[in-house]
C-alpha positions, 0 to 999 in steps of 0.5 A: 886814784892816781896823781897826775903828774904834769912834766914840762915841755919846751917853752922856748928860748928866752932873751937870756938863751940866746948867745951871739954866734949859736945856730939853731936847725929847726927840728923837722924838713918839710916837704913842699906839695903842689896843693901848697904852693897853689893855694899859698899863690891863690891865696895871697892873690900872686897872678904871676903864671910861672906859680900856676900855669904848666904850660907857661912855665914848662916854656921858661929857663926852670921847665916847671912851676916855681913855687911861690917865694913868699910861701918858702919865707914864711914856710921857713919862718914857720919853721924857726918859731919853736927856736927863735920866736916861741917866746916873741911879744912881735917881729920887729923887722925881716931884713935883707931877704935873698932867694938864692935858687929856687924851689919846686913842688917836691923839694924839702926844706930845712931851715937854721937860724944863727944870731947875729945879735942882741940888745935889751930893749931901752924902753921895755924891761921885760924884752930883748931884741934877738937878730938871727940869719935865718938860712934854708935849704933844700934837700940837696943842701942848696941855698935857698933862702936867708934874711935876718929877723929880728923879734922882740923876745920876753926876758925869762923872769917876765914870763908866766909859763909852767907846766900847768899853763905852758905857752898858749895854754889859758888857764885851767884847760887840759890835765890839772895836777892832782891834789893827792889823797887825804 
């Protein structure tokens, strides 16, 4: 019989990883798809035709669909969790959103967050509030988007995460570490 040896993964970053001045690029582009930005704009109940509607939008100053800006934030939110917010007991705030061009079905969009700041919280111990620039781009290197984000982040020594119970995992489930031959 073998061991079963469990090797930790990433867990995220801790209040305490973070440094005023770092920038993160979050790992992976992503492609934005038509199927994406219909059901985004459907489903968020967006009735402006310049999402959904060829033939209005073929008629504006862009010549095609706009994908919907609420789904290119929280596409590059997405994107930023495993760098800034893995490790988030809540997002505090989304300040100073700017949709610098616009994104159309087909583009890729990278992301990269920078923090701007940090503070211990003064009435929780176990958070820090972390503050970052999160900035994407499309795949020409274009500005697209950027806001600041704020979430409040568990300090290392608060958190209960091992290789056995990572981050999400309940108790228990999954692979277990064998207890080796008598």
């Amino acid at each position: 019989m073998s061991d079963t040896r469990i090797q930790a993964g990433w867990q995220g970053r801790f209040y305490e990883d973070f440094e005023t001045g770092d920038v993160y690029k979050h790992p992976y582009g992503r492609t934005v798809t038509e199927t994406d930005d219909v059901w985004f704009t459907n489903l968020t109940m967006n009735v402006n035709p310049m999402h959904f509607n060829e033939a209005y939008a073929s008629e504006t100053e862009f010549g095609e669909r706009l994908v919907n800006g609420t789904f290119v934030i929280a596409l590059a939110v997405g994107m930023s969790v495993v760098d800034v917010s893995m490790n988030a007991t809540a997002n505090l705030g989304y300040d100073d959103i700017r949709h610098h061009g616009p994104v159309f079905h087909g583009d890729t969009i990278f992301a990269e967050s920078e923090v701007v700041s940090k503070r211990e919280s003064k009435s929780r111990e176990h958070v820090g509030m972390v503050t970052t620039e999160l900035r994407a781009y499309n795949q020409d290197g274009d500005l697209v988007l950027s806001l600041e984000r704020t979430p409040m982040v568990l300090k290392r020594e608060h958190a209960d995460v091992s290789p056995e119970q990572p981050p999400g995992w309940p108790e228990g489930v999954g692979s277990q570490p064998s207890e080796g031959d008598d």
